[in-house]
C-alpha angles and dihedrals in degrees: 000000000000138000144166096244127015112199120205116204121036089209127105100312099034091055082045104051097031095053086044086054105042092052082080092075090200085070128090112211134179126194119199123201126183087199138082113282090217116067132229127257099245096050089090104052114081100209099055102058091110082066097055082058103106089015130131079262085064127081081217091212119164125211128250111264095287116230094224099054107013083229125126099219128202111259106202116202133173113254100175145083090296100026117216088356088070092056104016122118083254096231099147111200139149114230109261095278087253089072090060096040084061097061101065087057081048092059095270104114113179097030101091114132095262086051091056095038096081077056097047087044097052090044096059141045098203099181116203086023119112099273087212092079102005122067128250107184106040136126100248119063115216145188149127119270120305093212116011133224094255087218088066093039081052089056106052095046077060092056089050084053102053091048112273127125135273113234129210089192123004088170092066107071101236098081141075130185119066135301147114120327123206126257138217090231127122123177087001099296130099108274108207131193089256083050098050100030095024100052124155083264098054098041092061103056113121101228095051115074121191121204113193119192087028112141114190116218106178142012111233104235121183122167095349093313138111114228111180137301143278114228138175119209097184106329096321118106129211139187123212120187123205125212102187107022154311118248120198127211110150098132123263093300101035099053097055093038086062091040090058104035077052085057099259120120138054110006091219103041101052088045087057094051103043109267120135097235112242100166129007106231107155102178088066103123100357120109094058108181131188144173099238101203131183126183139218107220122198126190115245110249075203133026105285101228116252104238098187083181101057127056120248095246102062110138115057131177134196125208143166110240104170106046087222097054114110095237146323107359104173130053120209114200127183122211129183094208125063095257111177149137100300095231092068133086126247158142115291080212119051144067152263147247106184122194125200130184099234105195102033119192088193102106120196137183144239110210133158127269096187127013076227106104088215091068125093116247119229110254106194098180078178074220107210081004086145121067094220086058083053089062107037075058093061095041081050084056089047093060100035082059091045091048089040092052096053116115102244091074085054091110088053110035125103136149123353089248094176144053073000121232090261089062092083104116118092090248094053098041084047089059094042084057081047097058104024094053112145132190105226090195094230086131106184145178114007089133110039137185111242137113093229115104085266101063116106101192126020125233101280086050096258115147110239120250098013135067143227089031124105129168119215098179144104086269088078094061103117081203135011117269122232095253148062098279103234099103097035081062099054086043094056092036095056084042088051086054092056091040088058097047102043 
């Protein structure tokens, strides 16, 4: 079959960019998903995402050993119409300004936060929220909790208590200090990208095919252009041309991993693994970024309320830890349920101050492991690789206990049940962080904008050296943003709609 464009990745930004195209009834577009067309149960109640991890809507990948902890960690990933939106803890935030206003120094023109607001606002209709900077007539319906769990409200009046700031709107941008971030939650239930951009309406357009359990195994290249992909759905192959371009959006592993089993990527590398180079592109699938996060758990002195329709991270805050940092380097997040590394003890009963480094200077790597696209690629985030991300992470202990120890969690709080009140030198704080790592999937930057030799896509998205193959994911980020990434990667995908049509 052929179409004018062929979309890879029915997560955050496919849904995004394929629903954007189609609405032009003279294209043909096709959307391939390697996930289940029919959700899960449990996709629709906020308060269960930490159950679909692991589940058949997870790529279920693991990390290389990490050198920080000498642990192999779980990497979720969405593998469903909606991606990640469909698992993820729905907390729906931009990076502080100051991540995006970074970009343009790092070879992204064009990609500072004012460039990019015209994209958050279209995505979002944030009701309640100053329409100057906040949408109105987006997709996606977001807000922060209609009732909230009383154990996070506790908490960040505990934050207010032990100095920090009050904010209207964490989720803008333009704030930091702790408050209420927005969801991804309508009617009670989890709205998705395939929910907001996919709906009954745009499915069935005639000229937008959708192609769920589709796994794509190669890109099809000819004279320095790509042409279209190969993809299996069971044992059966396909083949889809494409007559105007390819877009990628696989995620931030996915995406390279297709790139370099297709023969892009790092000339060595691939030689050393089996493929055939087409293009030498050495920055595929360097640049990993993650948020590492690690959590304080106390035990509940009363039952902490079930709120099936929050989710159990409500309440964030965002604070500069190091005074040279460019903005906002440490994430806070409460959480009303004991959410912790699996390997470690703790109450059934209890809650949670997580702590993330934000603007991580640790870089990690996506490589193949098989020149077989059914393979998994190793994904190595080096997670606290660098020593300064070490210590942002003890200072990150430091201000959950401060915030932990405030009084207004007096009628909550009981025991210290991780990383325990005995754990205080910087020894024994350094192995807590060891065993009570966390991937916070907010996988970033393997294929970065930029014009040096390392750059992977252009400004305008375009992958360098080839034509007719852009890439609209979190992969194109040059540096991580302050946030969890939901919300950056509808905001480049809805920019990567009007890029392709220009």
């Amino acid at each position: 079959m052929t179409y004018d464009y062929v979309v890879v990745g029915a997560g955050t930004a496919g849904s995004v960019v394929a629903s954007r195209l189609s609405q032009d009834p003279d294209l043909r577009v096709l959307l391939l998903e390697a996930g289940d067309a029919q959700p899960l149960e449990l996709m629709s109640v906020p308060g269960a995402w930490p159950a679909l991890m692991g589940s058949t809507a997870d790529w279920a990948g693991v990390s290389t050993e990490q050198s920080f902890s000498g642990a192999v960690m779980p990497l979720p990933r969405g593998r469903a119409l909606g991606g990640s939106s469909s698992i993820n803890g729905l907390n729906f935030m931009r990076g502080h300004r100051s991540s995006y206003d970074r970009w343009p120094a790092l070879g992204a023109p064009g990609w500072g936060f004012e460039d990019l607001l015209p994209y958050f606002r279209r995505s979002e209709t944030a009701a309640g929220r100053d329409a100057a900077v906040r949408g109105q007539e987006g997709p996606l319906r977001v807000g922060p909790p209609a009732a909230p769990n009383p154990v996070v409200a506790a908490l960040v009046e505990g934050a207010v208590e032990a100095g920090h700031r009050r904010a209207d709107d964490i989720s803008s941008g333009l704030e930091t200090g702790f408050g209420w971030c927005d969801n991804t939650i309508a009617d009670g239930q989890r709205q998705s990208a395939a929910d907001a951009y996919l709906p009954p309406a745009v499915r069935n357009r005639p000229n937008l095919q959708i192609v769920t359990g589709a796994l794509v195994t190669r890109l099809r290249l000819s004279d320095g252009r790509c042409t279209g992909v190969d993809y299996v759905v069971g044992d059966v192959r396909h083949t889809a041309r494409s007559t105007r371009e390819v877009v990628l959006a696989a995620g931030a592993i996915g995406t390279p991993h297709l790139l370099m089993v297709s023969g892009i990527g790092p000339r060595d590398h691939l030689l050393d693994v089996g493929v055939e180079p087409v293009l030498d592109l050495p920055g595929v699938g360097a640049n990993l970024q993650d948020h590492a996060m690690s959590t304080l758990t106390y035990a509940a002195r009363q039952p902490v309320p079930p709120c099936p329709v929050n989710p159990p991270g409500e309440g964030v805050g965002l604070v500069r830890v190091d005074p040279g940092a460019e903005g906002p380097d440490l994430q806070i997040l409460f959480v009303s349920l004991p959410y912790r590394a699996p390997s470690l003890p703790g109450p059934e009963s209890g809650y949670t101050i997580g702590f993330s480094v934000m603007a991580p200077h640790s870089r990690g790597s996506v490589r193949l492991a098989s020149p077989d696209p059914t393979v998994a690629p190793l994904v190595d985030p080096n997670y606290l690789g660098d020593e300064r991300d070490v210590t942002t992470m003890m200072a990150g202990l430091r201000i959950a206990r401060e915030i932990g120890e405030a009084p207004a969690l007096a009628p909550w709080r009981g025991e210290e049940a991780q990383p325990g009140p005995d754990v205080r030198d910087g020894d024994a704080v350094r192995d807590f962080l060891r065993r009570g790592l966390l991937a916070y999937f907010h996988y970033s930057g393997t294929c970065r904008i930029g014009s040096d030799d390392m750059a992977v896509v252009d400004p305008d998205l375009l992958v360098r050296g080839i034509g007719g193959l852009r890439i609209a994911d979190a992969s194109v980020m040059p540096a991580i943003v302050s946030a969890n990434t939901n919300a950056t990667v509808y905001a480049i995908a809805e920019r990567a709609s009007d890029l392709l049509t220009k």
